[in-house]
C-alpha positions as CSV (number, residue, x, y, z in Angstrom):
1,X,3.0,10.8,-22.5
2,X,2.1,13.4,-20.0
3,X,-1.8,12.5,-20.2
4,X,-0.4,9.0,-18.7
5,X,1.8,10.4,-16.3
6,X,-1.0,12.4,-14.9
7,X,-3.2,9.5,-15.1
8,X,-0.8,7.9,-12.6
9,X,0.0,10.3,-10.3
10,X,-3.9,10.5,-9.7
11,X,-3.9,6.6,-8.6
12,X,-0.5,6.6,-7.1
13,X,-2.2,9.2,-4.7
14,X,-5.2,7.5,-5.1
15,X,-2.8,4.3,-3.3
16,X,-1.3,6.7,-1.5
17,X,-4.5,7.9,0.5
18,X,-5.8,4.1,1.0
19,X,-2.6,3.2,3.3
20,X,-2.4,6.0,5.2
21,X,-4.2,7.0,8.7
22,X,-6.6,9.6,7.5
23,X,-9.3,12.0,9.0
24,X,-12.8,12.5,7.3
25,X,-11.8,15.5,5.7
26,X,-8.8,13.3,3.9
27,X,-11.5,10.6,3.4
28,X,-14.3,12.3,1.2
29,X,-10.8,13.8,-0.6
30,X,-10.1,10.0,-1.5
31,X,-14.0,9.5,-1.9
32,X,-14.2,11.8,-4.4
33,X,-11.1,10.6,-6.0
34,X,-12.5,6.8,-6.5
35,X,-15.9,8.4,-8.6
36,X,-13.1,10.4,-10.7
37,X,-10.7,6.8,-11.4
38,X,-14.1,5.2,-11.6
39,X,-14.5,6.7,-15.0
40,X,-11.7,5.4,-16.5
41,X,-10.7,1.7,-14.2
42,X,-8.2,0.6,-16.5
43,X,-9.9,-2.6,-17.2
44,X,-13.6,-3.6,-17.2
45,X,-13.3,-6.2,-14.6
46,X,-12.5,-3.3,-12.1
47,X,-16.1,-1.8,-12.4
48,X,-17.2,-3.7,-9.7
49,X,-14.2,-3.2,-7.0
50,X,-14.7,0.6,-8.1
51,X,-19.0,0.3,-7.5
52,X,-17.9,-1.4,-4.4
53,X,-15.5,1.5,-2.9
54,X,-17.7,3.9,-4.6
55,X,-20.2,2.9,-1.6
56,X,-17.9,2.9,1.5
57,X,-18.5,5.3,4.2
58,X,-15.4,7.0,6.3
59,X,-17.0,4.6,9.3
60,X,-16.8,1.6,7.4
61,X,-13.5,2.5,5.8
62,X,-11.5,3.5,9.2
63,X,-13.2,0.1,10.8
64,X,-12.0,-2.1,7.8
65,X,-8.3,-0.6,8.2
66,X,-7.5,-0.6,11.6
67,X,-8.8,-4.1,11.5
68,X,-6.6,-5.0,8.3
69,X,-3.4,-3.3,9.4
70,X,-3.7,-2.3,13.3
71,X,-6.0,-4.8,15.0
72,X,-3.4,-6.9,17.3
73,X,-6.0,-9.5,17.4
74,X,-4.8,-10.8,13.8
75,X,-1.8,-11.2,12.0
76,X,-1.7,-7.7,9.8
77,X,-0.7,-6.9,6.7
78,X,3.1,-5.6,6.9
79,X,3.2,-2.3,4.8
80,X,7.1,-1.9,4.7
81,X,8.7,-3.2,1.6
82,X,11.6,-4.7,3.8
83,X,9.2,-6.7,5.4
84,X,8.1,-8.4,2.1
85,X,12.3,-8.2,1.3
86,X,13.7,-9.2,4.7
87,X,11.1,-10.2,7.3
88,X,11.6,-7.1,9.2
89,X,10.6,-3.4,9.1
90,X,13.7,-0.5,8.8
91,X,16.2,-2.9,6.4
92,X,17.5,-2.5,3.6
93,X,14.5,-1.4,1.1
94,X,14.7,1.6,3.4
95,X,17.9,2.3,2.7
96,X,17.4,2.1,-0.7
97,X,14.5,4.1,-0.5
98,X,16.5,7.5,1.3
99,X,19.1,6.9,-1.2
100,X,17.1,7.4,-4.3
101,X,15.1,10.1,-2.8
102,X,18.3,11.9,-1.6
103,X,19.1,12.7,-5.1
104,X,15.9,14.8,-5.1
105,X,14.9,18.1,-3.3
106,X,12.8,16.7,-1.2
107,X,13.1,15.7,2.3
108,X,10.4,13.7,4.8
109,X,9.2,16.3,7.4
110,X,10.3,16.0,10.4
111,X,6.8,15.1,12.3
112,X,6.4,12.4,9.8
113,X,6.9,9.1,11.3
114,X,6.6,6.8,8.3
115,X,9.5,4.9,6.7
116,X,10.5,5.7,3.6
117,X,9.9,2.4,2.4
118,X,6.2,2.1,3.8
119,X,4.3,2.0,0.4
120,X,1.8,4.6,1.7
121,X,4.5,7.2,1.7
122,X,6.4,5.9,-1.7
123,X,3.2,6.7,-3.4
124,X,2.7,10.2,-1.5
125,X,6.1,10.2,-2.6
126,X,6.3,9.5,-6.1
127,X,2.9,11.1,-6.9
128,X,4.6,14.2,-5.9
129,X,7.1,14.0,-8.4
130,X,6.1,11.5,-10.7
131,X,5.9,14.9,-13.6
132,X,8.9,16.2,-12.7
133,X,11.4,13.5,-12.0
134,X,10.9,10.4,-14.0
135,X,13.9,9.0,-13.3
136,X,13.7,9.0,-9.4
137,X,10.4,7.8,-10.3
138,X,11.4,4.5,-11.9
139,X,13.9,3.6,-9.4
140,X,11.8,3.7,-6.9
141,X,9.6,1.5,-8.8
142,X,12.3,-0.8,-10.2
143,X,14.3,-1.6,-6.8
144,X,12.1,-1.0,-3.8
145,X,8.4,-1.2,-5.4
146,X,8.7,-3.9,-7.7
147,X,10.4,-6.6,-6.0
148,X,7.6,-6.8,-3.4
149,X,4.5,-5.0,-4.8
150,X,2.8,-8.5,-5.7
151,X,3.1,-9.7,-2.5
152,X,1.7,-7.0,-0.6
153,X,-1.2,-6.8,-3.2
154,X,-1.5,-10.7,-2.3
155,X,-1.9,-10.4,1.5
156,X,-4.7,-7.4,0.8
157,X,-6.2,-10.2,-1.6
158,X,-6.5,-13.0,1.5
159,X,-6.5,-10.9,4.4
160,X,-10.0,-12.3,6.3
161,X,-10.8,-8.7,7.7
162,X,-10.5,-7.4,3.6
163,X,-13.5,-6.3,2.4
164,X,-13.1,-2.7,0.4
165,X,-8.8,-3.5,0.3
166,X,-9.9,-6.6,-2.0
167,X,-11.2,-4.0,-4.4
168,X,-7.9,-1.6,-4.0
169,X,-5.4,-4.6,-4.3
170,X,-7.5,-5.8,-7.8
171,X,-6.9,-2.3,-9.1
172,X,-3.5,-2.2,-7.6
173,X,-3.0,-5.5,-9.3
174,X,-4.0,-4.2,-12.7
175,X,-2.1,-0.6,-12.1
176,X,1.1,-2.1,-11.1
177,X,0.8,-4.5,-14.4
178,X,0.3,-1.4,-16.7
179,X,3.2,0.2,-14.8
180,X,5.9,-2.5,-14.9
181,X,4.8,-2.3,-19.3
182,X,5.3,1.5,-19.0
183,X,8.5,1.1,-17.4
184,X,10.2,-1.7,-18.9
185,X,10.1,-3.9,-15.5
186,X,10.3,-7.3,-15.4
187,X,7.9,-8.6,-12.6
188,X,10.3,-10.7,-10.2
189,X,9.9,-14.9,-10.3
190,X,7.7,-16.3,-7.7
191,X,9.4,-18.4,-5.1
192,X,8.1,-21.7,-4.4
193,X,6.8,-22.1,-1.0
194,X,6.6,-19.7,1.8
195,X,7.9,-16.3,1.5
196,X,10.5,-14.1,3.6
197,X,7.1,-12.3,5.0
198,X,5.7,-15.5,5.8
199,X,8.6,-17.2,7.6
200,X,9.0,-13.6,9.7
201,X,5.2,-14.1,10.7
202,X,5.2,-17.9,11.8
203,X,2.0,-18.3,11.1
204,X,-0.8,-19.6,8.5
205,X,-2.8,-17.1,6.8
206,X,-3.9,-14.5,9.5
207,X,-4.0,-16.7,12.5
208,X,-5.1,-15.2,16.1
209,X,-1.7,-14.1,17.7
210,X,-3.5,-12.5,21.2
211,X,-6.4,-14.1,23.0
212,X,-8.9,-11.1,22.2
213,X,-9.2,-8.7,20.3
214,X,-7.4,-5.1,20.4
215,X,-7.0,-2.4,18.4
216,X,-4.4,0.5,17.6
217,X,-6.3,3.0,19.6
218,X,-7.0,1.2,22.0
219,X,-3.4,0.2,22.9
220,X,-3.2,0.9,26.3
221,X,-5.5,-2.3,27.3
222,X,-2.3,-4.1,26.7
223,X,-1.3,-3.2,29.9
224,X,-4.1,-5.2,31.4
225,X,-2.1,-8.7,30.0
């Protein structure tokens, strides 16, 4: 039992790391991390995504997610789970997600300007605790993960700028299967037709919303419109 709740708090950080704005230092940190999981990828048919990642440079990697999350140019993947619930960021997933971790000792610095229910801080999150408080741990995962995990891993899947997040959402795909058996957790029923998300987006798959093409850190040209 503890041998496989340290195995996942090394890919919940491992998740973690992938959806969060790192630095170079933070990137050969998660580099290194992919050759450890890369041992042991849960399933053979992740030996590829994990080759794959396992060649990535910070360069590549930064390119590839400003241009899957941050590049205005596209439709991006939403990274809130009350976007995948409600069609908007800061609803009710978020609420669920301070309440559950108000029954812990923890509290979000006050610098950090994630959302609680952004999934790159629920994995910081759990993988923090994820040996010490089990049953925090599977709420999370049962009320604010669960419902909307699939989805997310779906949009990674189909996203046209995707490229090393293909490989992540497979193993996230394979992870979060594994997880909902450890757990007990039913996987939620797929609804027919398009989703919450989808509705909230108005578009078709990643559609141009802007005329060309910006990104995050470049934001100020949008003063030039």
């Amino acid at each position: 039992m503890q041998d496989i709740d340290l195995s996942r708090k090394y890919f919940y950080e491992f998740f973690s790391k992938a959806f969060n704005f790192i630095d170079e230092n933070e990137f050969k940190i998660w580099h290194e991390q992919v050759l450890v999981l890369a041992q042991s990828p849960l399933d053979d048919s992740l030996r590829s995504d994990f080759e794959k990642l396992s060649s990535c440079d910070f360069v590549s990697f930064k390119e590839e997610q400003n241009a899957v999350f941050f590049d205005f140019s596209y439709v991006n993947v939403p990274i809130s789970a009350s976007f995948y619930d409600e069609g908007r960021d800061d609803g009710k997933m978020k609420l669920q997600a301070c309440e559950i971790i108000r029954k812990t000792k923890f509290r979000k610095k006050e610098d950090c300007r994630q959302s609680e229910d952004e999934f790159g801080f629920l994995f910081a999150f759990i993988a923090s605790i994820i040996e010490h408080d089990l049953k925090v741990t599977q709420q999370l995962f049962r009320f604010v993960i669960n419902p909307v995990i699939d989805e997310f891993i779906e949009k990674l899947q189909i996203h046209k700028n995707s490229n090393f997040y293909i490989c992540i959402a497979n193993i996230m795909k394979v992870f979060f299967t594994n997880e909902r058996a450890y757990l007990e957790v039913q996987a939620p029923i797929k609804k027919e037709g398009k989703s919450i998300a989808d509705e909230a987006l108005q578009r078709l798959p990643y559609e141009p919303r802007l005329p060309t093409k910006f990104s995050k850190t470049n934001i100020e040209e949008l003063s030039k419109l």
